[in-house]
C-alpha positions, 0 to 999 in steps of 0.5 A: 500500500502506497501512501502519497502525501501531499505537498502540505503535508510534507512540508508540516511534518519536515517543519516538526522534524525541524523544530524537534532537531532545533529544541534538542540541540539548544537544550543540549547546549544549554543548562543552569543549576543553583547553590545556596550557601548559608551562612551567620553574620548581620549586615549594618547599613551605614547610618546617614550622615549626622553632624550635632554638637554640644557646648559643653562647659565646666561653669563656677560663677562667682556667688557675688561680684569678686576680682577673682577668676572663676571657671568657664571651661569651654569645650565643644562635644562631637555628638553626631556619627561623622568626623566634623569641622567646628567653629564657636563665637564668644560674646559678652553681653555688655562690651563695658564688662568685655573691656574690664575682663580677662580670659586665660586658657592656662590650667593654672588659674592664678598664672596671671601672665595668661590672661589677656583682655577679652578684647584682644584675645581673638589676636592673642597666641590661642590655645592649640587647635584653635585660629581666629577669622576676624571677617566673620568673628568666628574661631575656628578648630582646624582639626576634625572633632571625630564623633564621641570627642571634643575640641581643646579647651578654647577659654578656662578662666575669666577675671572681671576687674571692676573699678571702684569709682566712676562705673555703672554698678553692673549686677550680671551679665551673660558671656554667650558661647555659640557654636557651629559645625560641617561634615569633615568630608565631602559627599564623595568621602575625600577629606576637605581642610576647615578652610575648605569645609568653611567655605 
């Protein structure tokens, strides 16, 4: 018995041989396989960015107005997660009581030859690490504060001396310490100087 295929149908079934041959020789050619390793530890994302600061003083006022030096320690605290740059601006209430009082960075409060007039201290030999920019009244700490620690001591002790005769009676007045600070790196991580970062 003789079968005749017809054009069509020959050319269906050389069509499928085809498509067979084709499906066989690419999943030869081919193949994929998985492997899971477990293993123990955690991953800490690196937080944000965060620069804070406190003023941090030792503060001992005199209980009544005296010529003696009393403490007023000033240090400025790194409390954020990134090395920064600081800078603090000290005023006194009263530019009559800045004239008359004298600041020393000495740890010996009765080394008279440390003080100096509040007046002229920004152009005094400053406490190391710190430098004075009289264009924006600021000083300045040059080196970067890393997180948990703080600048020198920028101030120790101040003296006000009141003369006896010829001054308005001043009862209290407020020496105010301000503070500012930036990231010690740029966005990208290079470390910047505090000029840079102050710019």
């Amino acid at each position: 018995m003789k079968i005749r295929l017809k054009k069509k149908d020959l050319l269906l079934i050389v069509s499928a041989l085809f498509l067979t041959v084709t499906a066989y020789t690419l999943a030869y050619f081919t193949g994929s396989d998985q492997v899971t390793n477990r293993f123990n530890g955690s991953y800490r994302p690196k937080p944000d960015p965060r620069v804070d600061i406190n003023v941090t003083e030792h503060f001992e006022p005199p209980s009544e107005k005296s010529d003696d030096p009393f403490l007023k320690e000033v240090r400025i605290g790194n409390l954020g997660n990134v090395d920064s740059y600081i800078r603090v601006r000290l005023e006194f209430s009263s530019s009559e009581v800045r004239d008359i009082s004298q600041l020393s960075a000495d740890d010996d409060k009765d080394n008279e030859s440390a003080y100096v007039n509040a007046s002229e201290f920004p152009f005094s030999e400053l406490p190391e690490g710190w430098t004075y920019r009289t264009a924006d009244g600021f000083y300045y700490y040059t080196e970067a504060v890393a997180p948990g620690d703080s600048t020198a001591a920028l101030i120790k002790w101040v003296k006000t001396v009141f003369p006896d005769e010829g001054y308005e009676d001043t009862d209290e007045f407020d020496i105010y310490v301000y503070s500012e600070a930036v990231p010690a790196e740029t966005a990208s991580g290079s470390r910047m100087t505090y000029e840079e970062a102050w710019r």
